[in-house]
VEXPA-136775 format. One record per residue (C-alpha): residue number from 1; residue in three letters; y negated, x, z negated. Coordinates in steps of 0.2 Angstrom, whole numbers, always signed. Last residue first. Layout:
// residues N
<num=NUM&residuo=Ala&yy=Y&xx=X&zz=Z>
...
***
This chain:
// residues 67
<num=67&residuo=Unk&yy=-475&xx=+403&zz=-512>
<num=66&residuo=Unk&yy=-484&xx=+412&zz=-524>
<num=65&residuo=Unk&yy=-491&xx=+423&zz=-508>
<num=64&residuo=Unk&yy=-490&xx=+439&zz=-521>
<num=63&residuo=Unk&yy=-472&xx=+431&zz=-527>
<num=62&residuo=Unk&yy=-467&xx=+425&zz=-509>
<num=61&residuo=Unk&yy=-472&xx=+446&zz=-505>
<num=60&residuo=Unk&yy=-459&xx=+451&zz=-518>
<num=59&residuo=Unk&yy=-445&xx=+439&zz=-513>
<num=58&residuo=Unk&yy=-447&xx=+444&zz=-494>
<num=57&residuo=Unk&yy=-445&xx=+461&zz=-501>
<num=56&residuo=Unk&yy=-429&xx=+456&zz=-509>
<num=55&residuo=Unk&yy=-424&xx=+446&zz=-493>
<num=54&residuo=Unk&yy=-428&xx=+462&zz=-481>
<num=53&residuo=Unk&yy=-418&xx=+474&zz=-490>
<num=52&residuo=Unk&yy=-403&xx=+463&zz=-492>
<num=51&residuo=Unk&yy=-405&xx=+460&zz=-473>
<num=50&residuo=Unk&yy=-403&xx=+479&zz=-470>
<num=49&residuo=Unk&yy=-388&xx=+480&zz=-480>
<num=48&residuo=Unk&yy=-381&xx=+466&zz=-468>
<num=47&residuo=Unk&yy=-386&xx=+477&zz=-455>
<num=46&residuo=Unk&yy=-379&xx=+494&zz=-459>
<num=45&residuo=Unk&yy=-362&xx=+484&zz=-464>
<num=44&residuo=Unk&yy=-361&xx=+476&zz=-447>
<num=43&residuo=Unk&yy=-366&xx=+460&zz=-439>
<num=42&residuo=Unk&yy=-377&xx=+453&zz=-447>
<num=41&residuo=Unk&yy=-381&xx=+435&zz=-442>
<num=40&residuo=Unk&yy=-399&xx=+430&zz=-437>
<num=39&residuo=Unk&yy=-405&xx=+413&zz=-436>
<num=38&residuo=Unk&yy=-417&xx=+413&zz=-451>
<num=37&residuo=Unk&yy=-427&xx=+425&zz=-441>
<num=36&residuo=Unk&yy=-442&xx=+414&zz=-441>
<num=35&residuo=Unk&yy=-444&xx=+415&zz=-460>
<num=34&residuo=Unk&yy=-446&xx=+435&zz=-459>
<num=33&residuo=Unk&yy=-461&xx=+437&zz=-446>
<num=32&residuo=Unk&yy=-470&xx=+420&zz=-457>
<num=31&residuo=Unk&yy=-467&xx=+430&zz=-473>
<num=30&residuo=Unk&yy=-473&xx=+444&zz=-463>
<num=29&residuo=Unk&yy=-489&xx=+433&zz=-457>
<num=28&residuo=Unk&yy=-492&xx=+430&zz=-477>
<num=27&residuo=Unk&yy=-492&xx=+446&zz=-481>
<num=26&residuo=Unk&yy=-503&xx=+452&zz=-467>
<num=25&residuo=Unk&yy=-517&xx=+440&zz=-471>
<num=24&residuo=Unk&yy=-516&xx=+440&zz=-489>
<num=23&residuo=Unk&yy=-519&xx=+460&zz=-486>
<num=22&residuo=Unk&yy=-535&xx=+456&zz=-477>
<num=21&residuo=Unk&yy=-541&xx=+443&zz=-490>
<num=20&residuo=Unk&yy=-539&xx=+456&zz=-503>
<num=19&residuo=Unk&yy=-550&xx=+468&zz=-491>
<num=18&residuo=Unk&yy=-564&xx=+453&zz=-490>
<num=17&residuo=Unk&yy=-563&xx=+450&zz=-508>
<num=16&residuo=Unk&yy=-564&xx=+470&zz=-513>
<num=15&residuo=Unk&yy=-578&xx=+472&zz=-499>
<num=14&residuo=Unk&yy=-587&xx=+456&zz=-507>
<num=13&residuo=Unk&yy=-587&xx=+463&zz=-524>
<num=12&residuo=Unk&yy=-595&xx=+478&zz=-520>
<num=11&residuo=Unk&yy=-609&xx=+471&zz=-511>
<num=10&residuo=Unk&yy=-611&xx=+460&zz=-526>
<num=9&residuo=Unk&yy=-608&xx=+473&zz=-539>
<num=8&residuo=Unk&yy=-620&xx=+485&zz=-527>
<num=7&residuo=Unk&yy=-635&xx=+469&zz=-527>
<num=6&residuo=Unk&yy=-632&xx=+469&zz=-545>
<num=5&residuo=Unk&yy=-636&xx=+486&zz=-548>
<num=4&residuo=Unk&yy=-652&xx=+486&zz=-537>
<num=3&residuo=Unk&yy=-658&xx=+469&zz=-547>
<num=2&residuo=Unk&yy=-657&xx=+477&zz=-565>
<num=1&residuo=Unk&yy=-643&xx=+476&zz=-577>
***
């Protein structure tokens, strides 16, 4: 591999550490949105339903925070 491909790879690698450390970021700051909400109570079908949601793709992002 010659010096110009390897400076792209590095370039390259960078962006895709940079943009993972991005999306870490956010996860972890709606993990953070989620976990200071312990106090609501639902208080109709449409709500409860919507916690449901909310856990299971609370459960998916303490899986990518590995949590």
């Amino acid at each position: 591999m010659n010096v110009t491909g390897s400076t792209a790879l590095a370039m390259e690698n960078a962006a895709l550490r940079a943009e993972s450390e991005k999306l870490r970021a956010a996860l972890s700051e709606a993990y953070e949105v989620y976990a200071g909400s312990d106090g609501f109570i639902p208080e109709t079908a449409a709500e409860g339903y919507q916690q449901q949601l909310i856990k299971q793709m609370v459960k998916i992002i303490s899986a990518a925070l590995e949590k």
